[in-house]
C-alpha positions in Angstrom: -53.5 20.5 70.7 -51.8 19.9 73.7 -51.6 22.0 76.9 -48.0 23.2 76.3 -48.7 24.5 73.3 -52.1 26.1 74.0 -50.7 28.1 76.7 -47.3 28.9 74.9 -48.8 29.9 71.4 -52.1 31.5 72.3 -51.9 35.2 72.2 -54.0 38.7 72.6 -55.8 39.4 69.7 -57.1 42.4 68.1 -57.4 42.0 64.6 -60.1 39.9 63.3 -61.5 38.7 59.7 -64.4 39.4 58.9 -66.2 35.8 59.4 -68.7 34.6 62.5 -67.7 32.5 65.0 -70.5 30.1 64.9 -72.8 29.2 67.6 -71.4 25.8 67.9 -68.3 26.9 68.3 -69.0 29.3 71.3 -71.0 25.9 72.9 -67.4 24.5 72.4 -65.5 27.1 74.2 -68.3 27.4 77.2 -68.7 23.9 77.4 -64.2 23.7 78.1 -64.6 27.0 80.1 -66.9 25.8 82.4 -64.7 23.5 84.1 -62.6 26.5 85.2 -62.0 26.2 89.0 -64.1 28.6 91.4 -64.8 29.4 95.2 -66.3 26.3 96.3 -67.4 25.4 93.1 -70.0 27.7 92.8 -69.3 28.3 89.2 -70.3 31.8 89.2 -69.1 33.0 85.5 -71.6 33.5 82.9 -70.8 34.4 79.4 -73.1 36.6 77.0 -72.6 36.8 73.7 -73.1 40.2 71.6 -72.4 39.5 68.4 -74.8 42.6 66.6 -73.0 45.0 65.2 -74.7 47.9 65.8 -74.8 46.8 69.9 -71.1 46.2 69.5 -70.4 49.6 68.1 -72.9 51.0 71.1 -70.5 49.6 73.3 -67.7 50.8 71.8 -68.4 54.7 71.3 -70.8 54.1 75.3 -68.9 51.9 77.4 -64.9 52.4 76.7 -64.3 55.4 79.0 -63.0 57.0 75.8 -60.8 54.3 75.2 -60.2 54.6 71.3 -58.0 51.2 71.5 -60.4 49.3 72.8 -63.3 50.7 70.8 -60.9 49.5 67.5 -60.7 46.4 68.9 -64.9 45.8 69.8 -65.5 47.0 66.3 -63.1 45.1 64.5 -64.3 41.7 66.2 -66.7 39.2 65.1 -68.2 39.2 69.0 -68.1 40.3 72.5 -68.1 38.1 74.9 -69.0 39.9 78.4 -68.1 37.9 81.1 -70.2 38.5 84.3 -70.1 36.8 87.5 -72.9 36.3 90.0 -72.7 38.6 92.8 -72.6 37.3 96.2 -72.1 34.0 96.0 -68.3 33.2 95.5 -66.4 34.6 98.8 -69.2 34.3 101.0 -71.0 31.3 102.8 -74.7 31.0 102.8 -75.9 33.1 105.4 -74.4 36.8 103.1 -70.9 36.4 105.4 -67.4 36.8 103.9 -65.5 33.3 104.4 -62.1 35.3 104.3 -60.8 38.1 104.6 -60.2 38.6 100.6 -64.3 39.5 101.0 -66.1 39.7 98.1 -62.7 39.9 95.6 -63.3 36.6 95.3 -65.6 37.3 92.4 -62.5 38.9 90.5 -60.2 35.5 91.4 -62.9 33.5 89.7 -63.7 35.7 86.8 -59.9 35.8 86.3 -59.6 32.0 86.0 -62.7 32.1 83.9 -61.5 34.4 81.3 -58.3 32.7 80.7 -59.9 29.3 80.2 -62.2 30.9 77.9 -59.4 32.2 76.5 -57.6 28.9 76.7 -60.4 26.8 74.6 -61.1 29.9 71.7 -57.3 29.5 70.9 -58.1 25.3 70.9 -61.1 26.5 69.1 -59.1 28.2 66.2 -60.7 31.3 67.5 -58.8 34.1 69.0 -59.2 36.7 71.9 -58.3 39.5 73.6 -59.6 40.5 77.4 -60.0 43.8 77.6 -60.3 45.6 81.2 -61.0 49.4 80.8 -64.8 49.8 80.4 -67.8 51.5 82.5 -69.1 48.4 84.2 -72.5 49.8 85.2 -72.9 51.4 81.5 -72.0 47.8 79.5 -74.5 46.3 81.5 -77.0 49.0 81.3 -76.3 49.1 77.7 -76.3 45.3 77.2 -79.3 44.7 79.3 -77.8 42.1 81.2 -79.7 40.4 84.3 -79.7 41.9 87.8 -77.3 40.1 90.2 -74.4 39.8 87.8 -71.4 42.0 87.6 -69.0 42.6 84.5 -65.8 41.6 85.4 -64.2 41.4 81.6 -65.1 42.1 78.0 -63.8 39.6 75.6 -63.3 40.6 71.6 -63.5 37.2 70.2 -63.3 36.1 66.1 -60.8 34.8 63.7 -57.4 36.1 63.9 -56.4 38.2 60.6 -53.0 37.5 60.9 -51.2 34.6 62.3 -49.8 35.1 66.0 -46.2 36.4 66.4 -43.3 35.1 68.6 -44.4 35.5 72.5 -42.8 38.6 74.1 -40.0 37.7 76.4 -40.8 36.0 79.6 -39.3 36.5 83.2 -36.8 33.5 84.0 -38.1 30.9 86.2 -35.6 31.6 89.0 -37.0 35.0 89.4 -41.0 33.7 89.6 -40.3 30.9 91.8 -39.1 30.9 95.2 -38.4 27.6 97.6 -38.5 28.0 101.4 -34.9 27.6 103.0 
């Protein structure tokens, strides 16, 4: 598939056949994912996989913030992906200092990038996603048992779309996104 494509065709998905995405397949995705840019290379994104059921649904009915959408769509997927980024590292130099004035937001930059190559190779994969932003991040990662020193930055409903993808939604014109000095 070609670049063009990928990012012109791949949308949000929330509907999802009922069929695992393999573990080779999510090797795939990580392995493209991984070469997403990040704050001095530090390559702070890691990505867990929840692909029980019954953890899924814990999430779900725990972790949405009563957020019946996004429970639907956790449910309905074949996996979670929760994204997580090491804390302290990207944004800040070795001795615990910020390197800008952005601080420690740095973390959400590079988890942003990561997500949407993750994103990015599923679709390559065959495999289709959704990012999903309004959760607890404390409870998912309580609920998850996920390591100390990583923050949730992004839950990702991952599996096989159940419908193909409709036409994009329209798109601002270039001459409004772009801007050239004078």
């Amino acid at each position: 598939m070609d670049f063009e494509s990928c990012v012109k065709e791949r949308r949000s998905v929330r509907k999802f056949l009922e069929k695992p995405v393999s573990k080779e397949i999510f090797e795939r995705i990580v392995e493209l994912a991984r070469y997403a840019p990040s704050w001095k290379n530090t390559q702070v994104a890691r990505y867990h996989v929840i692909e029980n059921a019954a953890l899924r649904a814990r999430v779900a009915s725990d972790c949405v913030m009563g957020f019946e959408f996004n429970a639907k769509t956790i449910n309905r997927a074949a996996a979670l992906v929760v994204l997580t980024a090491v804390e302290k590292v990207s944004g800040y130099e070795k001795d615990g200092a910020y390197s800008t004035p952005k601080e420690d937001r740095w973390e959400v930059f590079d988890a942003g990038i990561a997500a949407q190559t993750f994103c990015l190779a599923a679709y390559e994969q065959g495999v289709g996603s959704v990012i999903l932003g309004i959760f607890d991040e404390d409870k998912v990662s309580e609920v998850c048992g996920l390591p100390a020193g990583e923050k949730v930055m992004a839950l990702i409903a991952v599996g096989y779309p159940e419908e193909s993808a409709k036409a994009a939604p329209a798109r601002k014109p270039v001459t409004e996104l772009l801007t050239f000095d004078a």
